[in-house]
C-alpha positions, -999 to +999 in steps of 0.1 A: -403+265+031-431+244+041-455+263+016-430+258-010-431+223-010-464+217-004-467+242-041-446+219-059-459+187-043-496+200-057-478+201-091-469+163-093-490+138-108-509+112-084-484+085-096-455+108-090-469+114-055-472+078-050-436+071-058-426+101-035-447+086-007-430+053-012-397+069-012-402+083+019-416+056+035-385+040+027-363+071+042-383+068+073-377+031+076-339+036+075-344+061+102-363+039+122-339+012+120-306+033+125-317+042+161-300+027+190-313-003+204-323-017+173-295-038+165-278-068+189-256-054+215-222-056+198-236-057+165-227-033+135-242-030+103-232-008+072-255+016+065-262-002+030-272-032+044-295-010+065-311+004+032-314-028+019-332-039+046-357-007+049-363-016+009-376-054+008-393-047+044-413-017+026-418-036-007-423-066+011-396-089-012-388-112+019-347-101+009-327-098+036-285-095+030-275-097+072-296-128+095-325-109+114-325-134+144-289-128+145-287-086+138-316-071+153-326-066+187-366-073+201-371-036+198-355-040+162-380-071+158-411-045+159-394-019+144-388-041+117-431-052+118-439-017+118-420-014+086-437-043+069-471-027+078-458+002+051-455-024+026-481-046+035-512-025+039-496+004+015-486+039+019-520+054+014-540+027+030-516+042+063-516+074+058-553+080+050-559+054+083-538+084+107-558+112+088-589+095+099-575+097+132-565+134+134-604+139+121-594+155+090-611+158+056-601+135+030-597+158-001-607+152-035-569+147-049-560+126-018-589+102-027-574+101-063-544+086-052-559+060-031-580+051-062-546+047-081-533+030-052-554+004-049-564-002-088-600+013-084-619+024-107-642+049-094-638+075-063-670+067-042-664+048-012-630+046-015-623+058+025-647+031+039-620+006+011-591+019+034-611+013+069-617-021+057-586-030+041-571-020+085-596-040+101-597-068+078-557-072+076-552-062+114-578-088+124-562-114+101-532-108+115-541-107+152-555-140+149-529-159+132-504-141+164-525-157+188-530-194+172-493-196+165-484-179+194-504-207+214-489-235+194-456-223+197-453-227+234-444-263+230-412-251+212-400-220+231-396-216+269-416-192+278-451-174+265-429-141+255-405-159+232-437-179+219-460-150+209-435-130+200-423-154+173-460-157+166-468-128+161-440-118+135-446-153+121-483-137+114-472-101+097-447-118+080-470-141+062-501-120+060-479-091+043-458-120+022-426-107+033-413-142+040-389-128+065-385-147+100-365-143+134-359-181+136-328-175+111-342-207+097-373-199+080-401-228+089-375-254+083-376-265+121-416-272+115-408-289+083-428-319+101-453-298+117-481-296+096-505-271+119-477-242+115-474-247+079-513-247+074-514-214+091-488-198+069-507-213+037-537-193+051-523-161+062-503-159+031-532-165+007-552-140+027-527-113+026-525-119-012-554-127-027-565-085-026-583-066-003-616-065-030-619-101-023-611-100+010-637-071+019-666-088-006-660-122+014-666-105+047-696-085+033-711-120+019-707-139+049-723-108+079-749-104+048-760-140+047-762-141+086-779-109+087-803-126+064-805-162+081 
């Protein structure tokens, strides 16, 4: 069975393979957010909703037809990160990142779908592109965790609550999902001008394209390198 599939899955084009990976991604996100403990004690949600959800977390739309803050448990809350991660950094990007891991080869047609992936042009270099694009984006969002998570224990009572909030605040941004566990959005830091710096930032890093993103970084440790 397994060698069946793999047959016709070597028949597909790289952009049909794509859209399969995606579609999977989005089958595993369902999963993932159908297992117990996800949701609010009490809480019930229709399975469409829960599809709806998986969807704009994966393609990051920011869409949400149930209130997160109000659904979804803290376990649900990093389900729910994990899942923005898929859209976020992209299928391949992950997948090729937990090849990596295992040690294994990246093959010639696996490197042609990360080229199509990511919009390159040419298939040299492109796993050192996907190492880059999960430390750049990982960093990025590790930091903006920690300075919102550090700011935002003037607004919740304790350091859990705070960093928490932070750090979906952070993946939320950086990925531009625009969904939030406040179930207000940043309306209650519509006068705090700190908080909404740091989303300005994270979002315009996690948009602006891991080329520039990766070319920045190499500018900057090669003009040190130099100085």
């Amino acid at each position: 069975m397994w060698r069946k599939a793999k047959v016709r899955l070597g028949r597909l084009t790289p952009a049909q393979v794509i859209t399969s990976y995606y579609l999977l991604a989005v089958t595993i996100s369902v999963l993932l957010l159908s297992i117990p403990y996800v949701h609010k004690p009490g809480v019930e949600i229709d399975f469409i909703d829960t599809v709806f959800t998986a969807v704009s977390a994966v393609s990051v739309t920011g869409l949400t037809v149930v209130d997160i803050s109000e659904t979804y448990s803290v376990f649900g809350y990093f389900v729910i990160m994990i899942v923005l991660q898929f859209g976020g950094l992209g299928i391949m990007a992950i997948g090729t990142f937990f090849w990596m891991l295992l040690g294994r080869k990246i093959g010639l047609r696996s490197r042609r779908l990360i080229m199509i992936d990511h919009n390159q042009i040419s298939l040299s270099g492109l796993v050192h592109l996907i190492r880059e694009i999960i430390k750049i984006i990982l960093l990025i969002e590790l930091l903006g965790a920690l300075i919102l998570g550090f700011h935002f224990l003037k607004y919740y009572p304790t350091w859990e609550d705070a960093f928490l909030h932070g750090l979906f605040a952070s993946i939320s941004a950086t990925t531009n999902a625009g969904m939030d566990i406040r179930g207000s959005s940043l309306v209650p830091f519509a006068g705090d001008y700190f908080v909404q710096l740091i989303n300005i930032l994270l979002i315009i890093l996690g948009a602006i394209g891991f080329p520039v993103l990766i070319e920045v970084k190499e500018y900057l440790f090669n003009k040190t390198e130099l100085e």
